[in-house]
DSSP file (Angstrom, degrees, kcal/mol; ACC not computed):
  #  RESIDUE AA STRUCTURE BP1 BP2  ACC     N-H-->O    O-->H-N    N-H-->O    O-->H-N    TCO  KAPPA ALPHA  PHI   PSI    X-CA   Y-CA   Z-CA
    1    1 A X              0   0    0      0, 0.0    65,-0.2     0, 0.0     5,-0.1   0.000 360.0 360.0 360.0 126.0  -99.7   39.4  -45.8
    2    2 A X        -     0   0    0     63,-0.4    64,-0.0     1,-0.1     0, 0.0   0.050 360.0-126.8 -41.8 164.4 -102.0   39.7  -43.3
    3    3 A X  S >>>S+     0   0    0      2,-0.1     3,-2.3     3,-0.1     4,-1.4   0.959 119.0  37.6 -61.1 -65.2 -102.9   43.0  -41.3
    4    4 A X  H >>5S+     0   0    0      1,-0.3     3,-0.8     2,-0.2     4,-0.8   0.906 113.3  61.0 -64.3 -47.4 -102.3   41.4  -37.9
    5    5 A X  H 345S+     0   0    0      1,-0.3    -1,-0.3     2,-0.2    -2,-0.1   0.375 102.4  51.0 -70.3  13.6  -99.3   39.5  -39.7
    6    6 A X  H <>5S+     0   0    0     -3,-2.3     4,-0.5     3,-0.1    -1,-0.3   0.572 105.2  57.0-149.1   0.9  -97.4   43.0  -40.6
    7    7 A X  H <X5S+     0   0    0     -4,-1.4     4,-1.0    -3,-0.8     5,-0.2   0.240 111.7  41.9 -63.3 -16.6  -97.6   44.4  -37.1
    8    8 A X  H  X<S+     0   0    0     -4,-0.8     4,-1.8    -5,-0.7    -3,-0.2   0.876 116.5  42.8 -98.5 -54.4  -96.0   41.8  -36.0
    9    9 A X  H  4 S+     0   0    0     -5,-0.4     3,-0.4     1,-0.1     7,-0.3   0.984 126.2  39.1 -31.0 -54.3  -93.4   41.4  -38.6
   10   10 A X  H  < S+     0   0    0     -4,-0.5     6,-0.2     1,-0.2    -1,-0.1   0.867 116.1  47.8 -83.7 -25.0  -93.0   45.2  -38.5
   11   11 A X  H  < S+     0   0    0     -4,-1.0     2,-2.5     1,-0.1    -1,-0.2   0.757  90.2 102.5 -75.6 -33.9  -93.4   45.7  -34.5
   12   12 A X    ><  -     0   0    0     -4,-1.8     3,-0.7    -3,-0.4     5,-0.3  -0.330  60.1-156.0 -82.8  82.4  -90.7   42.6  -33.7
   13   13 A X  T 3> S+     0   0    0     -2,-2.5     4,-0.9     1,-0.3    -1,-0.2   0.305  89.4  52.4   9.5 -58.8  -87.2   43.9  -32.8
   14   14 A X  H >>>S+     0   0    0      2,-0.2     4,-5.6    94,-0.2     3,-0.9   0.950 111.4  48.7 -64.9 -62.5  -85.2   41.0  -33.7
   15   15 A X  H <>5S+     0   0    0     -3,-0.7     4,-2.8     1,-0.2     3,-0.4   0.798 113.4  45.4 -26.7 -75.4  -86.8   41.1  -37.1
   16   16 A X  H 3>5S+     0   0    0     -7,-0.3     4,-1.1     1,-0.3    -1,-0.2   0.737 116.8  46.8 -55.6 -24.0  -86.2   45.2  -37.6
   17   17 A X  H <X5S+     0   0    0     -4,-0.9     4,-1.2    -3,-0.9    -1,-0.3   0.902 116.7  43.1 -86.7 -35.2  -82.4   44.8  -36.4
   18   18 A X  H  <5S+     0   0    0     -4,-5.6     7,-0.2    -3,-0.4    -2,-0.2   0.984 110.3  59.4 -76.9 -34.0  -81.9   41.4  -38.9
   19   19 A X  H ><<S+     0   0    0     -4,-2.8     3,-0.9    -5,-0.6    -1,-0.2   0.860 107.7  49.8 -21.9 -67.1  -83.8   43.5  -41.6
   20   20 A X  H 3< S+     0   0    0     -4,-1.1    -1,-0.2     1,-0.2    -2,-0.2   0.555 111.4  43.8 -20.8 -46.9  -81.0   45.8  -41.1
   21   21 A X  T 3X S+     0   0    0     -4,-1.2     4,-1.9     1,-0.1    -1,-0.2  -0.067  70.9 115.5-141.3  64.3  -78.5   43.8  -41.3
   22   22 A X  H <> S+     0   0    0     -3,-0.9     4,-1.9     2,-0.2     5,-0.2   0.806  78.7  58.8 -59.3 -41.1  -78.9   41.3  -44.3
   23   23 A X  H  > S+     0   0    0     -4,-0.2     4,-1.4    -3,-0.2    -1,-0.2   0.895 110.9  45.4 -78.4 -34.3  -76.3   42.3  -46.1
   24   24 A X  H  > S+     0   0    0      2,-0.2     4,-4.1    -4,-0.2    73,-0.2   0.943 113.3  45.9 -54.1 -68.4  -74.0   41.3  -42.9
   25   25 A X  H  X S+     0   0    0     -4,-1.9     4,-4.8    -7,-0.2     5,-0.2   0.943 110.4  60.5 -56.3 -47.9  -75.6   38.0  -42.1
   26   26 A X  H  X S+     0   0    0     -4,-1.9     4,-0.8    -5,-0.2    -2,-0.2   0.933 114.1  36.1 -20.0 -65.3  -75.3   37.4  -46.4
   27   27 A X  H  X S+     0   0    0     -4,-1.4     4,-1.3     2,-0.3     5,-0.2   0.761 118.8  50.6-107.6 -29.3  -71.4   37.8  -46.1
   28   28 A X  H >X S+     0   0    0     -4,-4.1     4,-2.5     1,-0.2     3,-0.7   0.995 113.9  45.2 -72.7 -32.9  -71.2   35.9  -42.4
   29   29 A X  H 3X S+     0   0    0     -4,-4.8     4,-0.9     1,-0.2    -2,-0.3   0.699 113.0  51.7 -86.0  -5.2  -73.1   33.0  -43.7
   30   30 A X  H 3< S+     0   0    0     -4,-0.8     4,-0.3     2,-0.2    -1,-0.2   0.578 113.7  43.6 -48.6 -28.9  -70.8   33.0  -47.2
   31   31 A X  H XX S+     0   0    0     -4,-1.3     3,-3.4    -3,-0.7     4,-1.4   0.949 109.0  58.8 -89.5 -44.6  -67.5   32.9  -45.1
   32   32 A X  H >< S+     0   0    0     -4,-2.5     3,-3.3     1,-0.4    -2,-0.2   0.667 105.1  51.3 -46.7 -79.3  -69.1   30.3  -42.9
   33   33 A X  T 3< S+     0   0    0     -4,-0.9    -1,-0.4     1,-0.4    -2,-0.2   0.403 113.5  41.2  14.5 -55.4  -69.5   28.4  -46.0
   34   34 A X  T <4 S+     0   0    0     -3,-3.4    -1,-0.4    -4,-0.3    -2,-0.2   0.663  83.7 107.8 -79.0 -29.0  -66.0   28.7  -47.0
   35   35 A X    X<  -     0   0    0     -3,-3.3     3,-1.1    -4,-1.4    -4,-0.0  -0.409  58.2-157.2 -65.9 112.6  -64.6   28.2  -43.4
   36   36 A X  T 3  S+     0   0    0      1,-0.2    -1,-0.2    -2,-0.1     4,-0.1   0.839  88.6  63.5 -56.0 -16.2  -63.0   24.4  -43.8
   37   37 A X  T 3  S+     0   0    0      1,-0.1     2,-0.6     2,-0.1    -1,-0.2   0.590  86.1  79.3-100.0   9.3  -63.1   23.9  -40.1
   38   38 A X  S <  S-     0   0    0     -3,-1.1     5,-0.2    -6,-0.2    -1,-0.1  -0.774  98.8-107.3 -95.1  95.5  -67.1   24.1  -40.1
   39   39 A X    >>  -     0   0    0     -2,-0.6     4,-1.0    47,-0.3     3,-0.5   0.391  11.1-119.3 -50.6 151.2  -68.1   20.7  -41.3
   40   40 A X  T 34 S+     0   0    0      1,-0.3    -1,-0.1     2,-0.3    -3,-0.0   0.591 101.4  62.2 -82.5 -21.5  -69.3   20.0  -44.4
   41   41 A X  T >> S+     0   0    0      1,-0.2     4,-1.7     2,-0.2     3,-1.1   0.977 101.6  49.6 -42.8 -66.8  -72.6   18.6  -43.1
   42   42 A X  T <4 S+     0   0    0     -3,-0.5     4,-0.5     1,-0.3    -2,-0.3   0.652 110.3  50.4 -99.4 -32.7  -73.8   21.3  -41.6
   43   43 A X  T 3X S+     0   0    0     -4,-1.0     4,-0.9     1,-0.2    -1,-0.3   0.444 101.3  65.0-103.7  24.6  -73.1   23.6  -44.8
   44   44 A X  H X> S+     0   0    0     -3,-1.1     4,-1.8    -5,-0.3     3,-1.0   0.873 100.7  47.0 -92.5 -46.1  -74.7   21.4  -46.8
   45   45 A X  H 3X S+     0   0    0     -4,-1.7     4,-1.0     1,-0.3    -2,-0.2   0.598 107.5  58.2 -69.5   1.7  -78.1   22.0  -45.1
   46   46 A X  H 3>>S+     0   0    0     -4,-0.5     4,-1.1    33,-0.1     5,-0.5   0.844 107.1  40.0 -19.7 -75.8  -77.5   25.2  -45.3
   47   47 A X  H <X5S+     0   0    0     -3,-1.0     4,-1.1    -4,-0.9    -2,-0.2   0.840 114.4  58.2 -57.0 -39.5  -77.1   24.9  -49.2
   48   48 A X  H  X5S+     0   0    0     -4,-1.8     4,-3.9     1,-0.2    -1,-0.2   0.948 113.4  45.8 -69.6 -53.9  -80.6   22.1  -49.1
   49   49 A X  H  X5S+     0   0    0     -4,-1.0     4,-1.0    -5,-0.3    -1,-0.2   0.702 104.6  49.5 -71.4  -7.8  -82.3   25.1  -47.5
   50   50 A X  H  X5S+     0   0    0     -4,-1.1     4,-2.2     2,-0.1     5,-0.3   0.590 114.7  57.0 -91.6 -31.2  -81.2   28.1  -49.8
   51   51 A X  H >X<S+     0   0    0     -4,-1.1     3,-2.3    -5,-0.5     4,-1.9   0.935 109.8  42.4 -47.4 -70.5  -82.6   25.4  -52.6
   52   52 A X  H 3< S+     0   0    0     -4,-3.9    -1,-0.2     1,-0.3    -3,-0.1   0.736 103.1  61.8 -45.5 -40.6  -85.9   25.2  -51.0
   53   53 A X  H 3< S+     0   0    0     -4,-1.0    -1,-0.3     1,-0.2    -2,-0.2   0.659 118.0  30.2 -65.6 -34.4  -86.3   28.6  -50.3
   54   54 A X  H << S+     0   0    0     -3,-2.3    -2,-0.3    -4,-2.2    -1,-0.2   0.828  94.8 108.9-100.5 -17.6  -86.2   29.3  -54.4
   55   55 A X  S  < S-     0   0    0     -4,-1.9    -4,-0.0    -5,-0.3     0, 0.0   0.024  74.8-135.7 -37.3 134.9  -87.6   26.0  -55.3
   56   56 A X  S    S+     0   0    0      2,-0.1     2,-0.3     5,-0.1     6,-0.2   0.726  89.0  93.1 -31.7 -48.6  -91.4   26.3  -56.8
   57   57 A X        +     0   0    0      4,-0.1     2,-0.3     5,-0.1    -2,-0.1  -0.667  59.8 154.6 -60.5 115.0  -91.8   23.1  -54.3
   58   58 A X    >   -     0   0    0     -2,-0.3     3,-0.5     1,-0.1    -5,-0.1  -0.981  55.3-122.8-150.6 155.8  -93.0   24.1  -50.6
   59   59 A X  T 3  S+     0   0    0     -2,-0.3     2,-0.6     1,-0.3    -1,-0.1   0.992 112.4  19.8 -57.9 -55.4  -94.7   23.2  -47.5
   60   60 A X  T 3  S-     0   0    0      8,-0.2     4,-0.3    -3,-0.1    -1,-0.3  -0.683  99.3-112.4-120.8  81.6  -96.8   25.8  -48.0
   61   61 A X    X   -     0   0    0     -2,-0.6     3,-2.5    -3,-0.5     7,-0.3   0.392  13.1-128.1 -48.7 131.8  -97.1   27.1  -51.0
   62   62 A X  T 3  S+     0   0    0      6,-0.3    -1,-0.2    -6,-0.2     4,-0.2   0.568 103.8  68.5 -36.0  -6.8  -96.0   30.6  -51.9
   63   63 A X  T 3  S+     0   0    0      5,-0.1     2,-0.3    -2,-0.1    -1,-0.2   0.810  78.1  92.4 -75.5 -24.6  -99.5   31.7  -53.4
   64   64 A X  S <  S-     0   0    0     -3,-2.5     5,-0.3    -4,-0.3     4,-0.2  -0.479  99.7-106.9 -72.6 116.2 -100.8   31.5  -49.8
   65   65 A X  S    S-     0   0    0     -2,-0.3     2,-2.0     1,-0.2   -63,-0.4  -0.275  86.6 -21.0 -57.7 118.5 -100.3   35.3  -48.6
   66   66 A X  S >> S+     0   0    0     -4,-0.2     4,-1.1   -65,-0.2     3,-0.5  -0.149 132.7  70.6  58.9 -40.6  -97.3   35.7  -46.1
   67   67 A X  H >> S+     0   0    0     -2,-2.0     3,-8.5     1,-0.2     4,-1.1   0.951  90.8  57.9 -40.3 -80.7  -97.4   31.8  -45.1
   68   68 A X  H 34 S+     0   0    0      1,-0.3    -6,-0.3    -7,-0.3    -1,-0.2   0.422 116.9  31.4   2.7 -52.7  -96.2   30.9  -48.1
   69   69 A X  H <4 S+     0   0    0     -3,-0.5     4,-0.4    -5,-0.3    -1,-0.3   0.546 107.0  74.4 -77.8 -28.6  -93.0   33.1  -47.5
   70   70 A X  H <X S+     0   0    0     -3,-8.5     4,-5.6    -4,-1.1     3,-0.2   0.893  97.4  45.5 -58.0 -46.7  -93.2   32.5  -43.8
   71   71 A X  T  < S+     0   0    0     -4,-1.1     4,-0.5     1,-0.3    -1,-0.2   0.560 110.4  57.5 -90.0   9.7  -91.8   28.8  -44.2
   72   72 A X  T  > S+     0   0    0     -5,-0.3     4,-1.5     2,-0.1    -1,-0.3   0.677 105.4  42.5 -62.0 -43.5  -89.5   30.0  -46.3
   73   73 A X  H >> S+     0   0    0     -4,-0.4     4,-1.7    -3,-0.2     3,-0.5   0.964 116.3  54.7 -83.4 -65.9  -87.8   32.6  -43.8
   74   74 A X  H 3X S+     0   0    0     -4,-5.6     4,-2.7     1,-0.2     5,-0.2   0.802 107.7  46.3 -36.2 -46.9  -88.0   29.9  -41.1
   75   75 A X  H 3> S+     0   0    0     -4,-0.5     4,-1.3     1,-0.2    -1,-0.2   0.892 112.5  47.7 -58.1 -47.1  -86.3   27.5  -42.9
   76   76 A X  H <X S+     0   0    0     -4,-1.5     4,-1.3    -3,-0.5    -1,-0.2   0.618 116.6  41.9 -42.5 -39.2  -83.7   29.6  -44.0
   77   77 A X  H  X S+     0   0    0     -4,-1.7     4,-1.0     2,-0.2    -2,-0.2   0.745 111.9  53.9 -97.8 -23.2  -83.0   31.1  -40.5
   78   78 A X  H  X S+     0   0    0     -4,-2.7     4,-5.6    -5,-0.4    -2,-0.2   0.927 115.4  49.3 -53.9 -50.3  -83.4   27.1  -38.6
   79   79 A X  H  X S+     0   0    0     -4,-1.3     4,-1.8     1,-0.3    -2,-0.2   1.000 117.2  37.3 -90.2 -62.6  -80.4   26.3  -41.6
   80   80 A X  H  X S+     0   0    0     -4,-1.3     4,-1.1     1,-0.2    -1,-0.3   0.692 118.4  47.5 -78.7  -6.3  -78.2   29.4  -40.6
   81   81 A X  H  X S+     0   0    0     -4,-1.0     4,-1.7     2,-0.2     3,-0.4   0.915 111.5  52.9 -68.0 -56.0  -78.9   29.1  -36.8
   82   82 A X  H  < S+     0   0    0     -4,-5.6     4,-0.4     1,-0.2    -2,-0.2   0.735 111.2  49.4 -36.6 -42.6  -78.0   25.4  -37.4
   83   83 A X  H >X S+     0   0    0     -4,-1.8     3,-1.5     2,-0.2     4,-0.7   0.927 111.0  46.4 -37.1 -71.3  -74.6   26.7  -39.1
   84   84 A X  H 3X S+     0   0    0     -4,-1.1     4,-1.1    -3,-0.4     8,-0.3   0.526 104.3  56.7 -87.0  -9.1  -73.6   28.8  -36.7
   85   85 A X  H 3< S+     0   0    0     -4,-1.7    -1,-0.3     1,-0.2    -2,-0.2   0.624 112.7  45.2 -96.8  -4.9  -74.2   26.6  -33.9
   86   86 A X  H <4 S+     0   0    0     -3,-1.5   -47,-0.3    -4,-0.4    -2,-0.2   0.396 110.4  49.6 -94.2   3.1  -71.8   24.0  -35.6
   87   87 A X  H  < S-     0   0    0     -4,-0.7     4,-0.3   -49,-0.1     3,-0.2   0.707 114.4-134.2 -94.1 -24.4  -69.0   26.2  -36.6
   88   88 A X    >X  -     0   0    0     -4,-1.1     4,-2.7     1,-0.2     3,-1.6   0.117  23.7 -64.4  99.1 126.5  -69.1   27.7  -32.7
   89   89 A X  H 3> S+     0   0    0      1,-0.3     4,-2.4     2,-0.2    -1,-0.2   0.673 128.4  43.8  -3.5 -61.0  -69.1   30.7  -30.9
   90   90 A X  H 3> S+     0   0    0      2,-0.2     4,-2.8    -3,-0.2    -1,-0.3   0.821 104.9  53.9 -65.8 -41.1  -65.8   31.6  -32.0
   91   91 A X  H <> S+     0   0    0     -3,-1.6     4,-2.8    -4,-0.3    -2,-0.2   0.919 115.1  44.4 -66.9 -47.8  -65.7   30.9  -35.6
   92   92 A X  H  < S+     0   0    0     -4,-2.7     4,-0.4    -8,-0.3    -2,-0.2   0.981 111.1  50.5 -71.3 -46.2  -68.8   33.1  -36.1
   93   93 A X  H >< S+     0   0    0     -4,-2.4     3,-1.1     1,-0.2    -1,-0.3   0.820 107.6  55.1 -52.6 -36.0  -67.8   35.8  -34.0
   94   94 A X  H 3< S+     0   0    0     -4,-2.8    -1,-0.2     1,-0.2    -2,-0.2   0.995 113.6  40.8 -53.1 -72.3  -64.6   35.7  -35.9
   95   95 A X  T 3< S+     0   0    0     -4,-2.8     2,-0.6    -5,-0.1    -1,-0.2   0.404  97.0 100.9 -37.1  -4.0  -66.7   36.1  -39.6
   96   96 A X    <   +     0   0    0     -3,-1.1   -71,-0.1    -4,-0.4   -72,-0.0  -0.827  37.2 160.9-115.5 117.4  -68.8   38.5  -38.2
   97   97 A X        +     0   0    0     -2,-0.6     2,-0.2   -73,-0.2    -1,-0.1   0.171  39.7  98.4-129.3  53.1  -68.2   41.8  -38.9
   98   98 A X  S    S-     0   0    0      2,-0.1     2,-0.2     1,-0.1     4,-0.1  -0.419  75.8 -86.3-101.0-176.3  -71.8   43.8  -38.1
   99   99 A X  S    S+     0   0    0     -2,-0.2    -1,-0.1     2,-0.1     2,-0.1  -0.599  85.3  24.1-101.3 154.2  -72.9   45.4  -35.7
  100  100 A X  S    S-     0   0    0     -2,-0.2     2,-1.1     1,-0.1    -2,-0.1  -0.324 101.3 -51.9  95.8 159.3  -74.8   43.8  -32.5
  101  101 A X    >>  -     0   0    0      1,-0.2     4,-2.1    -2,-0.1     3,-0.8  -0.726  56.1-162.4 -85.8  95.2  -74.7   40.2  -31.0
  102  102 A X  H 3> S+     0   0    0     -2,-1.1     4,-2.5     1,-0.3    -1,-0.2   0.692  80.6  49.7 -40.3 -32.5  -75.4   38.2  -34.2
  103  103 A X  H 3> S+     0   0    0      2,-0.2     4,-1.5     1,-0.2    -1,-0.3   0.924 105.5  49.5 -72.7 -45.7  -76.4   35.1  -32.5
  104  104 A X  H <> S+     0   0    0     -3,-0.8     4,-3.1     1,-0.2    -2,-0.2   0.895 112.7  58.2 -78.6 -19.4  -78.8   36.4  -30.1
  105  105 A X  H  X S+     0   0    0     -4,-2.1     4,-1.9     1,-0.2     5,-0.3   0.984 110.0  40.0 -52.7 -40.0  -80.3   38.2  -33.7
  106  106 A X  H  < S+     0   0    0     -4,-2.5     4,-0.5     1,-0.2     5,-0.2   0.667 109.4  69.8 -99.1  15.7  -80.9   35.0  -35.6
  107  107 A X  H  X S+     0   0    0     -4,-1.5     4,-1.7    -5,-0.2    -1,-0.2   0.839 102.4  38.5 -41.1 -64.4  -82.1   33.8  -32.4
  108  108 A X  H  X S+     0   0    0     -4,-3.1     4,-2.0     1,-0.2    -2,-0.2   0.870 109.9  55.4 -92.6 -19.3  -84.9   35.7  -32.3
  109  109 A X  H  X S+     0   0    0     -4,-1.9     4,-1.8     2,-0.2     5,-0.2   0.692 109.1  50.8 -53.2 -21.3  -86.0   35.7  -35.9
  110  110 A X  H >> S+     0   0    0     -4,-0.5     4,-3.0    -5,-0.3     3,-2.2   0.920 104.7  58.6 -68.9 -68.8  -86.1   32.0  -35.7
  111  111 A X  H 3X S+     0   0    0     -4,-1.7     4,-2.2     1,-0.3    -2,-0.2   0.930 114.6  34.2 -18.4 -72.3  -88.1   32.5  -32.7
  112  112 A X  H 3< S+     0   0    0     -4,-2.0    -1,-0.3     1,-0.2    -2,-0.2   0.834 112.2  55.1 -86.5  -4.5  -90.9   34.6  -34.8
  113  113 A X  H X< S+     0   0    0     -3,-2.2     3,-0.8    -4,-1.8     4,-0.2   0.662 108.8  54.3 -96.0  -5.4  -90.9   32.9  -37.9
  114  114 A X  H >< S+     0   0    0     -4,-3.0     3,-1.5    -5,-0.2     8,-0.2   0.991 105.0  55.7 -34.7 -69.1  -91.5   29.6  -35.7
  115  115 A X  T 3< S+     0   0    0     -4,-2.2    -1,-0.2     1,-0.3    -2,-0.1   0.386 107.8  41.1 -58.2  -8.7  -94.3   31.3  -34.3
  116  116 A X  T <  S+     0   0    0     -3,-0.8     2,-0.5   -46,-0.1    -1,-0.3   0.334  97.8  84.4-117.0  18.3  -96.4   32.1  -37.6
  117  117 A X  S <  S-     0   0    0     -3,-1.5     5,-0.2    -4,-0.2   -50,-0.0  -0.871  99.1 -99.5-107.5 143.2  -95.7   28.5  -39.5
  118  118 A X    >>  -     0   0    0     -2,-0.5     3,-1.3     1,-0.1     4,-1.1  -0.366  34.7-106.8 -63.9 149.0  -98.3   25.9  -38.2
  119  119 A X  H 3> S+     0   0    0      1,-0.2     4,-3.7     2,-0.2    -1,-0.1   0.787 118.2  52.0 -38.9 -63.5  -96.9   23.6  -35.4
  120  120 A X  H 3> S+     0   0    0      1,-0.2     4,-1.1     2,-0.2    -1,-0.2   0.868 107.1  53.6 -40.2 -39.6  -96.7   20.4  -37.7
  121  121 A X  H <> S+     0   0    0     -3,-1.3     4,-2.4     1,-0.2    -2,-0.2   0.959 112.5  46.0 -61.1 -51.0  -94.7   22.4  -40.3
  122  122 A X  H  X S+     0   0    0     -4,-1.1     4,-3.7    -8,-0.2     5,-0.2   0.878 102.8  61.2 -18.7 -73.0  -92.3   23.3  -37.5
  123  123 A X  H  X S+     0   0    0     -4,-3.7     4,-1.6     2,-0.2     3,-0.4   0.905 107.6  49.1 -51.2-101.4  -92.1   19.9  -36.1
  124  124 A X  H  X S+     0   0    0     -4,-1.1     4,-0.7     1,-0.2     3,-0.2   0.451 110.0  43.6  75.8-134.2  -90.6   19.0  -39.5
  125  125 A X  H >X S+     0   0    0     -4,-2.4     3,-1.8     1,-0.2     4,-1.6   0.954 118.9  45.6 -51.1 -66.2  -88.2   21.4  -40.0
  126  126 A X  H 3< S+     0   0    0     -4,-3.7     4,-0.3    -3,-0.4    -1,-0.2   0.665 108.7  54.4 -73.2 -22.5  -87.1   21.0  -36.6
  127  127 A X  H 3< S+     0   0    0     -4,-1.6    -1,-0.2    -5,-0.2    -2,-0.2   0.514 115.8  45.8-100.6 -20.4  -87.2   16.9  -36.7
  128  128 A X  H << S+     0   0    0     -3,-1.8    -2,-0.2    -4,-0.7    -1,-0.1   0.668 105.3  54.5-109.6  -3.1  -84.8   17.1  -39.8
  129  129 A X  S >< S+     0   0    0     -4,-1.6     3,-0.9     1,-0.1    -2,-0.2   0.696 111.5  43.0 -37.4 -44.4  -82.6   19.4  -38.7
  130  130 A X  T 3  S+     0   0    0     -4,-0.3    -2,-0.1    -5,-0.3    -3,-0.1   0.602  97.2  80.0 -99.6 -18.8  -81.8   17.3  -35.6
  131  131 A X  T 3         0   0    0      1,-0.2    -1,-0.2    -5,-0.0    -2,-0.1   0.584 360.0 360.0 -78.3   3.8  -81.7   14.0  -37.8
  132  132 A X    <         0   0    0     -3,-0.9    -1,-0.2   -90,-0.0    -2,-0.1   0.545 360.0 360.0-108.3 360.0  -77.9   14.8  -39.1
């Protein structure tokens, strides 16, 4: 990891509050999982992205210092934004039991791990997301 790239990790709000609450977001995106009435699309990319995220395989391969991890995090937080915005407002708020507006957190971490994976990589992620 870069200098520049761990002030900014360390400096970015959303980031220090989801940091905080992993172990929260862990257990909403496990009931989510579970919840039949969230469709089963949507937790399968979920599942395609926890794959990727330990897979060997990468856009950018993990050897590359902080990228390497970056399009990992993204992917991961794109797949559980993606989740939560097909189970619905309700559903999550219901599963959710941390502290804070959960949405507007993985809101902004998507938001900064966007911003350090190059633009193509984005596009992407973002272009197969949108394809189900």
């Amino acid at each position: 990891m870069t200098e520049t790239s761990l002030s900014s990790f360390a400096s970015n709000p959303a980031v220090q509050k989801a940091l905080g609450l992993i172990p929260n977001l862990a257990k909403l995106g496990w009931r989510l999982m579970k919840d039949p009435r969230v469709p089963v699309k949507h937790r399968a990319v979920v599942a395609g992205a926890l794959g990727y995220a330990v897979s060997p395989i990468d856009i950018i391969p993990d050897f590359i210092p902080f990228l390497g991890q970056a399009d990992d995090l993204l992917v991961l937080a794109l797949a559980l934004n993606h989740l939560f915005s097909a189970a619905g407002e309700t559903i999550v708020r219901e599963h959710w039991d941390g502290t804070g507006d959960v949405l507007e957190i993985v809101e902004g971490v998507v938001e900064w791990a966007a911003g350090l994976v190059p633009w193509p990589v984005r596009r992407a992620v973002k272009r197969f997301l949108a394809s189900d």
